[in-house]
N, C-alpha and C positions, 0 to 999 in steps of 0.2 A: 299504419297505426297512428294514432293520436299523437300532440307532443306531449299530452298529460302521459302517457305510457314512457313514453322514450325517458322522460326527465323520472317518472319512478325508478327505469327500469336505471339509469344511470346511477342513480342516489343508491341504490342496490346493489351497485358495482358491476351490474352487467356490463354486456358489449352492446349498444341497440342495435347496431349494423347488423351482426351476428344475430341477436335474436331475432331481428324483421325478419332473416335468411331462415333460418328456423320456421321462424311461425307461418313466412311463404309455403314452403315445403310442406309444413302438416296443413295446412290450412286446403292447400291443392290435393293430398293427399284423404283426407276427409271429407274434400266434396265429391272427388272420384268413387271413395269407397260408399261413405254411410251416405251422400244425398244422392245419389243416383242408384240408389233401393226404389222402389215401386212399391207402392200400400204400406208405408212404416205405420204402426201406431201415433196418432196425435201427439199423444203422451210425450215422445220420443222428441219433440219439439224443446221440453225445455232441455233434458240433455244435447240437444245439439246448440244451445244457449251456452249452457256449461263450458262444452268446448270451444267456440267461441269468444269465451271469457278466462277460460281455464288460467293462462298467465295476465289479466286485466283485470277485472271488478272479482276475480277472488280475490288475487294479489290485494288490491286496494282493501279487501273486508279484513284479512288479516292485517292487514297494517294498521286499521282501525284498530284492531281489537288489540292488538300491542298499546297502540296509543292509549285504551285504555288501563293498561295496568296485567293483560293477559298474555302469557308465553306462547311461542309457538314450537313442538315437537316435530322432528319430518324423522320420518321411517322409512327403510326398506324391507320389511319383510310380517307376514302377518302374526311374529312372534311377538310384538312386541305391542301389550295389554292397551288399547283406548280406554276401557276401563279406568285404571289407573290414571294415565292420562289429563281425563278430563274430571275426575274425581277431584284432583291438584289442580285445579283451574287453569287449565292450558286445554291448545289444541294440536289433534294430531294431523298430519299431513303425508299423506305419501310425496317420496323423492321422485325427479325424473331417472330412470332407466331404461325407457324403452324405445329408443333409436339410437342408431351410429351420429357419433360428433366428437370433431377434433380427434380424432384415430392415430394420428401420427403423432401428436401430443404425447398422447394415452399410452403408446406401444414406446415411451420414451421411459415409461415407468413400470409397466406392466407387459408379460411376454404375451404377444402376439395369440398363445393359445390357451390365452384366459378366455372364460365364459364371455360371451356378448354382453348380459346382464350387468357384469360388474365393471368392462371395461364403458358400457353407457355411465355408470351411474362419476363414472369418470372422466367419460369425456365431455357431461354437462356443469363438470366443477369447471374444468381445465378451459373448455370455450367458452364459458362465463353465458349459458344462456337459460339455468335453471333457478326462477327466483325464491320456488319453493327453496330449494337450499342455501342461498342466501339469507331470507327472513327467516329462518329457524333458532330459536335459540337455544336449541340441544338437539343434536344430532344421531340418531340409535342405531351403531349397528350392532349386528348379531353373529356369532359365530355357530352357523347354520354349516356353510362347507370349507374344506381348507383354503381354497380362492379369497371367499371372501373375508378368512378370520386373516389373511396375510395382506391381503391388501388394504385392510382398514390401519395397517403399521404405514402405509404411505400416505392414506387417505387424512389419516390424525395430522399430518403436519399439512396442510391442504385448506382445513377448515376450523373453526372455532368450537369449541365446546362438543367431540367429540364423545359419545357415550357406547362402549361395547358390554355387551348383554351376551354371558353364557348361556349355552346350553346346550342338553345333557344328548348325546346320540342315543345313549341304550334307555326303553321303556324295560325301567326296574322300581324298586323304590327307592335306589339310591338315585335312579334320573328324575325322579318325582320330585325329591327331595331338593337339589340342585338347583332346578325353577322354582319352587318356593324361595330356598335362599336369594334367585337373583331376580325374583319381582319383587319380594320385602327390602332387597338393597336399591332400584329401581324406581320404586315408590320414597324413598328416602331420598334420594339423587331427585325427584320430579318437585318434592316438596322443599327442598333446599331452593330448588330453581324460581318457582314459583314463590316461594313467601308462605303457601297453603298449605294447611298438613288436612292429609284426606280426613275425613270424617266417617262415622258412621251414616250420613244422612248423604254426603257427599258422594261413599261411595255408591252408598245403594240408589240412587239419583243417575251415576253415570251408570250402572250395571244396567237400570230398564231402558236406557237413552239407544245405549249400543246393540242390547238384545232386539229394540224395539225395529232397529236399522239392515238386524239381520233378520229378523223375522218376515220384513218387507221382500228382501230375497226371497226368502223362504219360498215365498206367494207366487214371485214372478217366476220360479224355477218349477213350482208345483203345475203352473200356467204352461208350461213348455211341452209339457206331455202328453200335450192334444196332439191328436194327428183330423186334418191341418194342421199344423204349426201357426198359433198364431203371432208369434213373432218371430224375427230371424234372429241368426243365431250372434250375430256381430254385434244386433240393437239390445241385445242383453249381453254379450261381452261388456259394452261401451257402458252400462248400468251399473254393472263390476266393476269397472275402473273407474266411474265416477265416485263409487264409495269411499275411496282412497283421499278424496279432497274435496268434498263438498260439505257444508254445514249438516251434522246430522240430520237435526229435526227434517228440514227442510229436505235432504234426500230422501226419507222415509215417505215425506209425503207425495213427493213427486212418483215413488214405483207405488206407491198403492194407487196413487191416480193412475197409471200404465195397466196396472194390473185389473184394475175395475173396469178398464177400456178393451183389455184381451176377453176377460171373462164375457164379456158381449158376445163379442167375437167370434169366442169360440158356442156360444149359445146358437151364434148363425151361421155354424160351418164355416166361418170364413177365414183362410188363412193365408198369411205371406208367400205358403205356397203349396204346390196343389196336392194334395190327399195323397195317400202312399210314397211321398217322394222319400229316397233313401235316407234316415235318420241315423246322425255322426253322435257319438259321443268325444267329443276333444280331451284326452289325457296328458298330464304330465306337467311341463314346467310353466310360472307363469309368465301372462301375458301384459305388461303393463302397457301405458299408453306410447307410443302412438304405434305398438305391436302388432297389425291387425293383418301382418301377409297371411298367411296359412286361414285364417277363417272369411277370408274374402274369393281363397283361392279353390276353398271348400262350396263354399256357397255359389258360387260363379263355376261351377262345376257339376250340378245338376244334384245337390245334395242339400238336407238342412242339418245344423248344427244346432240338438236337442238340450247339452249340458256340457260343462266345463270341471273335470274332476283335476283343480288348481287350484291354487293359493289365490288368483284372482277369479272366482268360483266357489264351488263348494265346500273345497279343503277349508277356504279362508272365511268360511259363512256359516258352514251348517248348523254346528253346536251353539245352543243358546249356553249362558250362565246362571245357574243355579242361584231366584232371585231370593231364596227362604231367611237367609243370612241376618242376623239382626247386630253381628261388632263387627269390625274393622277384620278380625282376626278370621271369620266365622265366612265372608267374603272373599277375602283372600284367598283362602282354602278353596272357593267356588271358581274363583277366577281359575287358579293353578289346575284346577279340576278341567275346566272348559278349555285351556290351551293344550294342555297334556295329552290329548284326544286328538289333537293335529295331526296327521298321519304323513308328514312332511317325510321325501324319501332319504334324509338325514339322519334317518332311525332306523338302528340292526338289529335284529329282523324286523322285517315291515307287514307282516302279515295285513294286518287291517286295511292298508294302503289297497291292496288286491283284492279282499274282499269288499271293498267299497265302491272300485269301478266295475264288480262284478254286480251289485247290487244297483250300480246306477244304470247299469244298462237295462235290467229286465224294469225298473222304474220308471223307464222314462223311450221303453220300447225302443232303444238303438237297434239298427241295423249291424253296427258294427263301431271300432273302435279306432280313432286316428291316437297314438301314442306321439306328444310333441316333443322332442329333446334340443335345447339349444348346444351346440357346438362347444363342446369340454364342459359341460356340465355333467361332472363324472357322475350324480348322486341319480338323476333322474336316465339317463345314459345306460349307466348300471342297470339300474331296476328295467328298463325298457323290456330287456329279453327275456327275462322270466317273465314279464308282464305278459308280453305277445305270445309268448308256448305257456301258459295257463289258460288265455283266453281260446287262442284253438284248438287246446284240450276240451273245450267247452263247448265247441262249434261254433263260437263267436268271433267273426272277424277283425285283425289288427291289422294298422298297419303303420310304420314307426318311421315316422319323417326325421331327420336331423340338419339343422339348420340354422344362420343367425339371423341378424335383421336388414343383411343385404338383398336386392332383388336379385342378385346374381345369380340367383337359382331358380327363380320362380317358372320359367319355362319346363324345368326339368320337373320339380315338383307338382305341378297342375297335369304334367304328363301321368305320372306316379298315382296322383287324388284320380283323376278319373276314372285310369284301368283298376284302381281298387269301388269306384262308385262300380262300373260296370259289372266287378265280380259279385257285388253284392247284387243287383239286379236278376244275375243270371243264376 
């Protein structure tokens, strides 16, 4: 890397050493998985720019945009409103979570059989090699599971400007109610930070910005239910996880250009790959970057990966917000409306959660269904097994992997993906 990086990344507080070691690592690991695809869409060209850049000329754009006068928000989970956000003149940013680093650090603070998820999003404070969490200047987590509401009591003394956001397990109106109360405190907390008190015009500005961002989804996931396949299932995971840190505008336009390129595509039969091949629906927990064993392991297994019913997916995209709104109050209420509808497995009972991957399936013509569960992740862990005996009540195939982000399984697992591709074959 550049010295112009190294000298950012030091002014940042990083470690550069460690980070080079890091970005070696995905860097090899992203030319193994996503450039050695065959026929990607064009399109897909500037997402592998993205990543590319993901800790460089972003890095640099946010730090412009501080220089200007503008906040940066980083988040872990899709609880927590871009709306809002960027109504108060800031931007939001997803955290790193999605590799192992500094483990032995992390298991000094956290026991050994925490979630993968939350001991990442720790062991990129502790080896200093995440700059999105450095240039942050408020930090959101959520109490989402007990994990992570305990471990942001260590995480608070770790980082500057920690912010924790309730919210409600049970869909009641007293859980309704509860998120209203903590995006109205939320928005108060963004506008304090920022200087900006949302507006009427502000919000409804960022309300079409973020709808317009999901609706680009929308298109690329409505695109995935050709058979051909014309894209793989990884090059729209990695579309997913670009959403989390790219300039809006600028991402929306980049999957509608993808999407204009599949729509061909699929006008000439032609797809990543070949007609009938067994179509995966991926369930459960998600997937952030640099996440990508299980859907490399799926795809490199004689199978395509159709949809992603997660928070990095559909969970975290489907629902637009309600743009009718004309006060501040009148929006609000739309927002609350559009996250409330999350079907996050953090909520008792989950019905909707079930009838959703039952609906994505016959929409999007799955074969069958891989249920993902990371390693103590009680909430999605839980739900797995009613998941999988509903589904083959249904005659639809599951099948429920458990696992972290080490490769130390992946022999065993690709055993596992196969003799399930094959039973859906037979």
């Amino acid at each position: 890397m550049s010295e112009d990086y190294r000298s950012m990344w030091t002014d940042l507080g990083l470690d550069p050493e460690a980070h080079d070691t890091l970005l070696g690592v995905l860097g090899k690991a992203y030319g193994d998985i996503y450039l050695s695809q065959k026929d990607r869409p064009a399109g897909m060209g500037y997402f592998d720019f993205v990543m590319s850049e993901v800790h460089g000329l972003r890095i640099r754009e946010l730090l412009n945009e501080k220089e200007a006068g503008r906040k940066i928000i980083g988040s872990y989970c899709v609880f927590v409103p871009e709306e809002i956000v960027l109504a108060a003149n800031a931007t939001l940013v997803g955290l790193c979570s999605g590799a192992d680093f500094a483990m032995e650090e992390v298991e000094k603070l956290l026991p050994r059989n925490t979630c993968a998820l939350i001991k990442s999003s720790f062991g990129f404070k502790l080896g200093k090699v995440c700059p999105y969490l450095e240039i942050s200047d408020m930090i959101v987590g959520e109490n989402t599971c007990d994990g992570k509401k305990k471990a942001y009591e260590s995480l608070n003394r770790m980082v500057k400007n920690l912010y924790v956001m309730d919210l409600p397990q049970v869909k009641s109106p007293q859980g309704r109610a509860l998120l209203k109360t903590e995006y109205d405190r939320f928005r108060s907390a963004a506008e304090k930070l920022t200087g900006f008190p949302v507006t009427a015009e502000s919000l409804k500005e960022s309300i079409r910005m973020v709808n317009a961002k999901r609706a680009a989804v929308h298109r690329l996931s409505s695109l995935r239910k050709a058979d051909p396949a014309p894209i793989s299932g990884l090059d729209a995971l990695l579309a997913n996880q670009v959403f989390f840190y790219d300039n809006p505008t600028r991402f929306t336009e980049s999957v509608n250009k993808i999407c204009d390129e599949l729509k061909k595509r699929i006008e000439e039969k032609k797809g990543v790959f070949p007609e009938k091949t067994p179509r995966i629906l991926l369930s459960g927990c998600p997937q952030a970057v640099p996440n990508w064993k299980l859907p490399f392991i799926v795809e490199n297994s004689g199978a395509v990966i159709v949809g992603e019913e997660s928070c990095v997916g559909e969970r975290g995209t489907r629902n637009l917000t309600d743009e009718s709104g004309k006060t501040v109050e009148e929006m609000m209420e739309a927002i609350v409306d559009r996250y409330y509808r999350v079907d996050c497995a953090i909520f008792t009972p989950n019905p909707e959660r079930l009838e959703h991957i039952q609906e994505m399936v016959a929409a999007y013509k799955a074969d069958g269904v891989i249920h993902y569960g990371l390693q103590f992740c009680q909430p999605y862990l839980m739900e797995s097994m009613p998941v999988e005996k509903a589904l083959e009540e249904k005659n639809i195939p599951c099948l429920r992997i458990e696992t972290d982000y080490s490769m130390e399984d992946v022999g065993q697992i690709k055993t596992r993906v196969e003799a399930f591709i094959e039973q859906i074959r037979g």
